[in-house]
C-alpha positions in Angstrom: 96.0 36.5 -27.4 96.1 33.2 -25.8 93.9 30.5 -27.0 91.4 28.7 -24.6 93.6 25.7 -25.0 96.4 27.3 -23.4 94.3 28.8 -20.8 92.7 25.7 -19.8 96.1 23.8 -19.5 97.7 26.5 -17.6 94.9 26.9 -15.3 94.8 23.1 -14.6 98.3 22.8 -14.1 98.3 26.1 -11.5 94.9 24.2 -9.7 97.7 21.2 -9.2 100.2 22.9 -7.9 97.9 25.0 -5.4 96.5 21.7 -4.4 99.5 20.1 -3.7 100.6 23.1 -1.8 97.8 23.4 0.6 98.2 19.3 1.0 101.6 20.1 1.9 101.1 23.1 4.2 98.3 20.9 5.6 100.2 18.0 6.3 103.2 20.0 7.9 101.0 21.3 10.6 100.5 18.1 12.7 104.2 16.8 11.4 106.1 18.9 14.4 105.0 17.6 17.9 104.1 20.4 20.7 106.0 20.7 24.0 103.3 19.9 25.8 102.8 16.5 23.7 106.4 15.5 23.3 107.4 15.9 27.2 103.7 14.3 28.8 105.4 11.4 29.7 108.0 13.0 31.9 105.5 14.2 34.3 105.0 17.6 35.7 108.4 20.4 36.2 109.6 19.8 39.9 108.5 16.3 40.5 110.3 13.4 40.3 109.5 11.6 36.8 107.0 8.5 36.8 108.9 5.0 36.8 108.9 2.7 33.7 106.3 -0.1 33.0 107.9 -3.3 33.1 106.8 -3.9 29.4 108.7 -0.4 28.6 112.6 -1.8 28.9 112.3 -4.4 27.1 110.6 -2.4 24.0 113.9 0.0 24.0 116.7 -2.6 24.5 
């Protein structure tokens, strides 16, 4: 039989992981944009799409 040592240090060590795990799964969840998020800027399917800010060309050159 396993002594309460052993128990205590595998239990921590399996409370770690699971924690780091439901960080991780946590985190991933916002990481990935949505369509509707990533393409607001290009304005609605049909129409033409909205013209640049001034301030806007000189941030991408």
């Amino acid at each position: 039989m396993a002594s309460e040592t052993e128990i205590t240090r595998n239990k921590r060590k399996r409370r770690h992981q699971n924690a780091g795990r439901d960080r991780k799964r946590k985190m991933s969840q916002n990481s990935t944009a949505s369509y509707d998020a990533l393409f607001a800027g290009c304005g609605a399917p049909g129409e033409p799409a909205p013209k640049a800010k001034s301030g806007d060309a000189a941030k991408s050159s």
